[in-house]
C-alpha positions as CSV (number, residue, x, y, z in Angstrom):
1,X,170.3,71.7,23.3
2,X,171.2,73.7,20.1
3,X,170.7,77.6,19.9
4,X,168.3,77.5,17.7
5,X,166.4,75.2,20.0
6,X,167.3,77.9,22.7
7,X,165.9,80.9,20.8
8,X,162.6,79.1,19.7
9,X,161.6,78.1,22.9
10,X,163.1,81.2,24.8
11,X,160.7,83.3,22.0
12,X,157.8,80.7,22.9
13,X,158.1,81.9,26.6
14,X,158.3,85.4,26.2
15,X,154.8,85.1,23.7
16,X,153.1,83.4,26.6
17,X,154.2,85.8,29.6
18,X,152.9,88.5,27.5
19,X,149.8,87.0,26.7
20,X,149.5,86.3,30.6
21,X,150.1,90.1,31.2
22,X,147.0,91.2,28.8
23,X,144.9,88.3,29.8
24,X,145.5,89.9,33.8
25,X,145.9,93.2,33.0
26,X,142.3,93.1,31.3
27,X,140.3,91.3,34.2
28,X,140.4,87.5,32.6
29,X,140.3,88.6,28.4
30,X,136.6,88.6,29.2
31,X,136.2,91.2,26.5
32,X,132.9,92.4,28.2
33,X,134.5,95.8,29.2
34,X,131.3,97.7,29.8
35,X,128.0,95.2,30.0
36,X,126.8,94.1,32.9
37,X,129.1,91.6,34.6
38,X,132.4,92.8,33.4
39,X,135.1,95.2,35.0
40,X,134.9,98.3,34.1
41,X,136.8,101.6,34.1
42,X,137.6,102.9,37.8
43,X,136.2,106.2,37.2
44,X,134.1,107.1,34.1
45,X,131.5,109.6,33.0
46,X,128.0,108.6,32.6
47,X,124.3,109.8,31.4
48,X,121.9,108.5,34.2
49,X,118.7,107.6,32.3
50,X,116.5,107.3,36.3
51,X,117.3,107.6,39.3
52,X,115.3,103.7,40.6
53,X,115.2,104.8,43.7
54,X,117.1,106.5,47.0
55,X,120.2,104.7,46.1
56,X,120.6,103.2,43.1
57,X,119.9,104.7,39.5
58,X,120.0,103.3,35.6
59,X,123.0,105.0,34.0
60,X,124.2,105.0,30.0
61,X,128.2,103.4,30.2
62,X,130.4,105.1,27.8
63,X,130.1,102.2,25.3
64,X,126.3,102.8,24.9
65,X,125.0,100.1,27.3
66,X,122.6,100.4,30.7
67,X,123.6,99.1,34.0
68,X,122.1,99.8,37.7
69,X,124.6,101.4,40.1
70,X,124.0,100.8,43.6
71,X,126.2,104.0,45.7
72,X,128.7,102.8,48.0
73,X,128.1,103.7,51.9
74,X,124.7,104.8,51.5
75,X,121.5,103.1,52.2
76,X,117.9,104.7,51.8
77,X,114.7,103.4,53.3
78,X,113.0,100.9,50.9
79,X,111.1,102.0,48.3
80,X,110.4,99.5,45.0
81,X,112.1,96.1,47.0
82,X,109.7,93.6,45.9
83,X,108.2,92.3,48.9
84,X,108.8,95.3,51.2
85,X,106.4,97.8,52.1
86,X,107.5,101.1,51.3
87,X,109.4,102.6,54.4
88,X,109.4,105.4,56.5
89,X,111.5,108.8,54.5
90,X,111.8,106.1,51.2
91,X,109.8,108.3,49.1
92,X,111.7,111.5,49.9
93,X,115.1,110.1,49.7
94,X,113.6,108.7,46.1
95,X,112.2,112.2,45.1
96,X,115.7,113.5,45.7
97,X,117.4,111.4,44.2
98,X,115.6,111.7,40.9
99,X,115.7,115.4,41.1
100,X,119.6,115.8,41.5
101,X,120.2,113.0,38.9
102,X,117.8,112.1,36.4
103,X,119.1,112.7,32.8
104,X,121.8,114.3,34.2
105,X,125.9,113.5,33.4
106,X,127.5,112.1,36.6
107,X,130.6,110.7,37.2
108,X,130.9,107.4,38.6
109,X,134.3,106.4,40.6
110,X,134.0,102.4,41.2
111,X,134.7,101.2,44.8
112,X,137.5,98.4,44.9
113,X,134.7,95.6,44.8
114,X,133.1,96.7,41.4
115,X,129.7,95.0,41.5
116,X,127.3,93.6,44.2
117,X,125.3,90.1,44.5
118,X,122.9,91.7,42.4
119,X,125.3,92.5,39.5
120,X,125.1,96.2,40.3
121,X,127.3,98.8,39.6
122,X,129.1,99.8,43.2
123,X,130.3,103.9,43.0
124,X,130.5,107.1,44.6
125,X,128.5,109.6,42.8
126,X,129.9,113.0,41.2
127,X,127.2,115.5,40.1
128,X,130.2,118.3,39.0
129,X,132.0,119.3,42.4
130,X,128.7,117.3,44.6
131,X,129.5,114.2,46.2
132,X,126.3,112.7,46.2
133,X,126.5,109.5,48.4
134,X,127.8,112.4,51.6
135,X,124.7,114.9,50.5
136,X,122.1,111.8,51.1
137,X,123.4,111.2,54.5
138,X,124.0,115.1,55.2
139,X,120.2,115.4,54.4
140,X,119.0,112.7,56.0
141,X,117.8,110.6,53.0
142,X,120.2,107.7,53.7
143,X,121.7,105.6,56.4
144,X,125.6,105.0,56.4
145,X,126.7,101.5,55.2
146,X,130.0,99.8,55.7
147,X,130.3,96.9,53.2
148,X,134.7,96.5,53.1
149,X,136.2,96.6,50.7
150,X,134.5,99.5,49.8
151,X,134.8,101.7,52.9
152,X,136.9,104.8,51.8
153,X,134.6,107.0,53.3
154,X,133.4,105.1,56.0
155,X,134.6,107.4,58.9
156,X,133.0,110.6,56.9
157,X,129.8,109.2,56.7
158,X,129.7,107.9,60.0
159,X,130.4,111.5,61.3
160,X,127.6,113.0,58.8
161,X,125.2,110.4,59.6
162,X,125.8,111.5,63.5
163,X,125.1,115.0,62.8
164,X,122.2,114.4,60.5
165,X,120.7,112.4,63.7
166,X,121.7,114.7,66.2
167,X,120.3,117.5,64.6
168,X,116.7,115.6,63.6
169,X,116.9,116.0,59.9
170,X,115.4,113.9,57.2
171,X,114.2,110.5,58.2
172,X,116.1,111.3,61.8
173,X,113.6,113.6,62.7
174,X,110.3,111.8,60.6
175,X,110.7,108.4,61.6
176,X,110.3,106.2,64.5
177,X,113.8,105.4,65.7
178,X,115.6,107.5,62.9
């Protein structure tokens, strides 16, 4: 093979490992890097538009568009599932929910596994120095929720969930079997 032969295709190669580097280092080239379906940034600050309900709110991403975001560990009675009567605590863990978030700036810090079946959102939940998801399970709003790989926190809920139901409070102390 000639040189020049050499340097054209050696230049050819070193074109398509870089285009392989962006294309991976972007999540596929989707070049949906903020709408619903795409990876987003790890952590990122967000106006919450509503809370929906104990758990999950609708939140304004940096470039302007609405997503849900469902918080990691947590889970709250059922409130607004179609099909599912409203449960036991569900319209108190709601009620607090929109009070410590709605039209509020949070930050959002994205659990490994970015989005749920449903397409949600998947984060912890900042409200300044609050950790949100840990103050629904301290109060007794919410259940704790191991879903891997998003289960950073696992062993701090767990131990805030047993205090919440040793101690009776929220839905511990309201409902039939906690």
């Amino acid at each position: 093979m000639s040189p020049s032969r050499i340097k054209s295709i050696s230049g050819t190669v070193v074109i398509l490992v870089l285009l392989v580097f962006v294309l991976l280092r972007d999540g596929g080239g989707s070049g949906d890097q903020g709408s619903q379906g795409g990876r987003v940034s790890p952590t990122m600050t967000v106006k919450v538009v509503r809370a929906v309900d104990g758990d999950t709110a609708v939140v304004t991403l940096p470039d302007g568009s609405e997503d849900r975001v469902r918080y990691i560990g947590v889970d709250t009675p059922e409130s607004v599932k179609p099909g599912t009567p409203v449960q036991c605590y569900a319209e108190r863990a709601s009620e607090f929910n929109h009070g410590a978030i709605d039209g509020r700036t949070v930050r959002l810090v994205l659990g490994d596994e970015q989005r749920d079946i449903y397409d949600r959102l998947l984060a912890y939940v900042y409200i300044g120095q609050r950790f949100l998801n840990a103050e629904l399970i301290e109060g007794g709003y919410a259940r704790s929720l191991t879903i891997p790989p998003n289960d950073r926190y696992a062993p701090l809920f767990k131990r805030l969930e047993r205090e919440a139901g040793r101690d009776g409070t929220g839905l511990w102390g309201s409902c039939p079997g906690g």
